[in-house]
C-alpha positions in Angstrom: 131.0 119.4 -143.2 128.6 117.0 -145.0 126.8 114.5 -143.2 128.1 111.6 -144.9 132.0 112.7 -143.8 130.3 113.4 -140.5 129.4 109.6 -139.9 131.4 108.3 -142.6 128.8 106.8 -144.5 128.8 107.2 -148.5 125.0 106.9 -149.1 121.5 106.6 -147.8 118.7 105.1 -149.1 116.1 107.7 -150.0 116.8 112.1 -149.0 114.2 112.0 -146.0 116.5 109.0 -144.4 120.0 111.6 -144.8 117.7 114.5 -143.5 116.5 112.8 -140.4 120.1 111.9 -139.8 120.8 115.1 -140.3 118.9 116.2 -138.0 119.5 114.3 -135.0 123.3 114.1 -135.8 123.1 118.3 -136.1 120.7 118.3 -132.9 123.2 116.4 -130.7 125.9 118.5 -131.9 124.1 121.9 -130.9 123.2 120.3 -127.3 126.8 119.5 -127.0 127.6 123.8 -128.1 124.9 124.8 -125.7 126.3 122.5 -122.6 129.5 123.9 -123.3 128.5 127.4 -123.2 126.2 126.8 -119.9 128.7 125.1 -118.1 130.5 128.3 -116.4 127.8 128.8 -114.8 126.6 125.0 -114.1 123.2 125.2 -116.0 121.9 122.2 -118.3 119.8 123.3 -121.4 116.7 121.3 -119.4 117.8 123.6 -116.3 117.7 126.6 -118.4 115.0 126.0 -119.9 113.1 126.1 -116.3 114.4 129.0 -114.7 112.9 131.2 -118.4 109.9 129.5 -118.0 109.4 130.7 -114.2 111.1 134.5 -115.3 108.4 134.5 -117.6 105.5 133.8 -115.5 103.6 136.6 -113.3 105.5 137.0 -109.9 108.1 134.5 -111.5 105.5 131.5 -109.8 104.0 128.3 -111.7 102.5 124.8 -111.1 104.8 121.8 -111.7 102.7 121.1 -114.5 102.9 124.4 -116.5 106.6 123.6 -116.2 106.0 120.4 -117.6 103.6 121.4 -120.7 106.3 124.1 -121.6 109.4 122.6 -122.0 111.2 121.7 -124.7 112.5 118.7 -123.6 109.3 116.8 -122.5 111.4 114.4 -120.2 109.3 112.4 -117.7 110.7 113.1 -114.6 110.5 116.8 -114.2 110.7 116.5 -110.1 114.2 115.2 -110.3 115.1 118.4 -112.7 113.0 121.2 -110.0 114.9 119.6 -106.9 118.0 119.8 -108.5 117.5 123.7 -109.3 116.1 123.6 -105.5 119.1 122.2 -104.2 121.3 124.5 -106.1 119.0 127.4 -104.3 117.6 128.4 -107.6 113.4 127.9 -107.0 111.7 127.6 -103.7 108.3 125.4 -103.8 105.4 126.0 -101.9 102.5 123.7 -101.7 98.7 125.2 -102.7 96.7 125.4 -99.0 93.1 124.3 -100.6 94.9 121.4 -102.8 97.9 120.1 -101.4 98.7 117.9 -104.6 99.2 121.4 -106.7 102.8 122.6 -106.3 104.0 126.3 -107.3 107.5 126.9 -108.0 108.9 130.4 -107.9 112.0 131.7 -109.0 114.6 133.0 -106.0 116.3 135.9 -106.9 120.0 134.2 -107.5 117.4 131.8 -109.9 117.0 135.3 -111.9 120.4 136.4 -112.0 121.3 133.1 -113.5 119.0 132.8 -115.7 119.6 136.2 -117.5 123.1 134.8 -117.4 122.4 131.6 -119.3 120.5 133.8 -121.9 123.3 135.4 -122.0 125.6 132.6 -122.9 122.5 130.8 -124.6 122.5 133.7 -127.2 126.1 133.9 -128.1 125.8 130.3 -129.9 126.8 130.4 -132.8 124.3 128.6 -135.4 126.3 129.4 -138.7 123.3 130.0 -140.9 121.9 134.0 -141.6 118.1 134.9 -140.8 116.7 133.9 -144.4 118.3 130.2 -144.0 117.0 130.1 -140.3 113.5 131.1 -141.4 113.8 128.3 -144.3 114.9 125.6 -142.0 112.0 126.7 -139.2 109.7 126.4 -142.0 111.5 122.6 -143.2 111.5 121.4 -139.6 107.9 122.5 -139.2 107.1 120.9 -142.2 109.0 118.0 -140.4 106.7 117.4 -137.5 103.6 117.7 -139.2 
């Protein structure tokens, strides 16, 4: 459906205004598809996003801060999100003995069973564009943040 029956608004100024609508009007709706496909398993994309950062890392261990560089959503208060996955028994932390301000944060093993399960369900989203359009678009949104 076009953007304009979307938000029911006949016109925009100039393209780049419609596009960047596009876009966050088209971003909200894929978070909305991914939270619906992680919610079986209680995962939020931010949560997600964690636990394949950690199953990526050698002996699934990293700082708080790697954590923070790599994710997608650059939110501000990455503690809250790691004692969330902590509380759901998902990470362990352990504190560095030489500097106790730098925190590691290892994947538990129900952490890596879930996560493979979230890529899973992360993966069977359906985007509704083929792999020359996707490459396109990567290339436009790219071109976007430049």
């Amino acid at each position: 459906m076009k953007i304009e029956d979307e938000i029911k608004q006949n016109q925009f100024h100039i393209p780049q205004h419609k596009a960047g609508m596009n876009i966050i009007f088209t971003a909200n709706w894929l978070l909305n598809e991914i939270a619906v496909s992680l919610k079986p398993i209680g995962l939020s994309l931010q949560q997600l996003n964690v636990l394949t950062i950690l199953k990526g890392q050698p002996d699934f261990t990293a700082t708080v801060n790697l954590i923070r560089e790599r994710l997608i959503d650059r939110m501000p208060n990455v503690s809250r999100l790691l004692n969330k996955l902590m509380d759901k028994g998902l990470i362990k932390k352990d504190r560095d003995l030489s500097d106790q301000r730098v925190v590691y944060i290892k994947l538990t093993a129900e952490g890596e069973t879930l996560a493979i399960k979230g890529r899973e369900l992360f993966n069977k989203v359906s985007y509704g564009i083929d792999n020359e359009q996707a490459h396109l678009l990567n290339d436009l949104l790219d071109k976007v943040r430049k």
